[in-house]
C-alpha positions as CSV (number, residue, x, y, z in Angstrom):
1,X,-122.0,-102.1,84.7
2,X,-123.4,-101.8,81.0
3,X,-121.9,-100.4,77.7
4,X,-124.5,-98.7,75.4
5,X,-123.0,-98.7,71.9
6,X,-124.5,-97.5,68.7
7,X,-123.0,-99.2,65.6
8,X,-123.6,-97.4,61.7
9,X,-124.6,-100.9,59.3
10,X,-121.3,-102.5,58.2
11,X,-119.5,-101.2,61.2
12,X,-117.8,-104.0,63.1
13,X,-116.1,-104.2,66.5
14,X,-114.0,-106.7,68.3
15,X,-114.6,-107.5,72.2
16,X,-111.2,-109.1,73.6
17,X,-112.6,-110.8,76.5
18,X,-116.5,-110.8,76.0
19,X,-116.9,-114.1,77.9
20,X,-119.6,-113.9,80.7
21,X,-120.7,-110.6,79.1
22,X,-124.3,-110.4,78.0
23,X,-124.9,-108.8,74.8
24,X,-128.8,-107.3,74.3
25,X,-129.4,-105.8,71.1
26,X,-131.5,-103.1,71.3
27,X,-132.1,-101.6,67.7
28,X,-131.7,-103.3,64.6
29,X,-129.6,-106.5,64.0
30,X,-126.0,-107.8,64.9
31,X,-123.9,-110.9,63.8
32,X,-121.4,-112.0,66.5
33,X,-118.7,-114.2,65.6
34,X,-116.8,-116.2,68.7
35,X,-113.1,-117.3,68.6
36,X,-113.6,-121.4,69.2
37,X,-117.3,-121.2,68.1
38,X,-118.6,-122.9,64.7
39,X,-121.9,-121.3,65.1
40,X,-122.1,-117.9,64.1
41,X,-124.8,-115.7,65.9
42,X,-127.5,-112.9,64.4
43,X,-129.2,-111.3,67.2
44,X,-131.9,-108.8,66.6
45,X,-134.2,-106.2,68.9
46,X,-134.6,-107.9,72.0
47,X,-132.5,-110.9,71.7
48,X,-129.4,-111.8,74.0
49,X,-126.4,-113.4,73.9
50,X,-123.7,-114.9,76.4
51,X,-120.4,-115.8,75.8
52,X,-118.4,-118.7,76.5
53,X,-115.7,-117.6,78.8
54,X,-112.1,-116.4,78.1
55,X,-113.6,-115.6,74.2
56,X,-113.0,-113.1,72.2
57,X,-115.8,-112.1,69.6
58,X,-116.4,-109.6,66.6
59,X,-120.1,-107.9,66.3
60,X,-120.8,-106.7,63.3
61,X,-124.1,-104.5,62.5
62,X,-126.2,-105.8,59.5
63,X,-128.0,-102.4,59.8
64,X,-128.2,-99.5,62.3
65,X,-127.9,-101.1,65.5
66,X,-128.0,-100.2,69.5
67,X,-126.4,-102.8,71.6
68,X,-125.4,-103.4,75.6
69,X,-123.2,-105.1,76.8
70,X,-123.9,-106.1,80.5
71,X,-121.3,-107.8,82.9
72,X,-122.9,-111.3,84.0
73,X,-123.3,-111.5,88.2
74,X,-121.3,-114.7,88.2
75,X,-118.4,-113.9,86.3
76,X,-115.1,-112.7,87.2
77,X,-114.2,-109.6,85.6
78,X,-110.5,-109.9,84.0
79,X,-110.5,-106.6,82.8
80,X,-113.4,-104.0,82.8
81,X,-116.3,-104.1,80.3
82,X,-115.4,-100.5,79.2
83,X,-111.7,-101.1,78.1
84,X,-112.5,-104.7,76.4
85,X,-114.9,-103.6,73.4
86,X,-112.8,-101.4,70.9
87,X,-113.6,-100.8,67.0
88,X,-112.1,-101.9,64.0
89,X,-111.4,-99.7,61.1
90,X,-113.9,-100.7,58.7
91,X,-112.4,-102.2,55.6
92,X,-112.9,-101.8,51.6
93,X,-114.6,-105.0,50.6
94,X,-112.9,-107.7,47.9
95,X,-114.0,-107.1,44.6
C-alpha cells in the first residue's frame, strides 16, 4: 500500500509507528526526525528513507514537498499505513 501526501513548506506531520515504512520524497525537500535517533534526516527528490522499527517520527517540509510512504515487504504491519501518519497543527514560532 502507499500514501501520497503533499506537505505546504513549514508544515509538519507526525507518523506514530513509521518503522519499516519507506519514505520517498518526491517534490521538494523533507527533514525527518526519529524518536531514539541522534541523526536527524533531510531527504530531497528522489531520496529514501527507512525507519528503525517500532519508531515514531516527525517530517517536516523545508519547502513544497510530495512524499510516499510505502509499507516495507518484510515488515509486520501493527497498524495500517493510512491511520499511522496524521498532521500537527502548525505552530507560531518563538520570537
Amino acid at each position: 500500500m502507499t500514501v501520497k501526501l503533499t506537505l505546504a513548506r513549514r508544515q509538519v506531520h507526525k507518523i506514530e509507528d513509521v518503522g519499516g515504512v519507506r519514505i520517498v520524497c518526491r517534490k521538494g525537500t523533507v527533514w525527518i526526525t526519529v524518536d531514539g535517533d541522534a541523526t536527524d534526516h533531510v531527504l530531497e527528490r528522489g531520496e529514501t528513507f527507512v525507519a528503525p522499527p517500532q519508531a515514531r517520527a516527525l517530517v517536516s517540509a523545508l519547502a513544497d514537498a510530495r512524499i510516499d510512504l510505502l509499507a516495507c515487504q518484510s515488515r509486520k504491519q501493527t497498524m495500517p499505513i493510512s491511520s499511522r501518519f496524521q498532521p500537527i497543527p502548525l505552530m507560531k514560532a518563538a520570537r
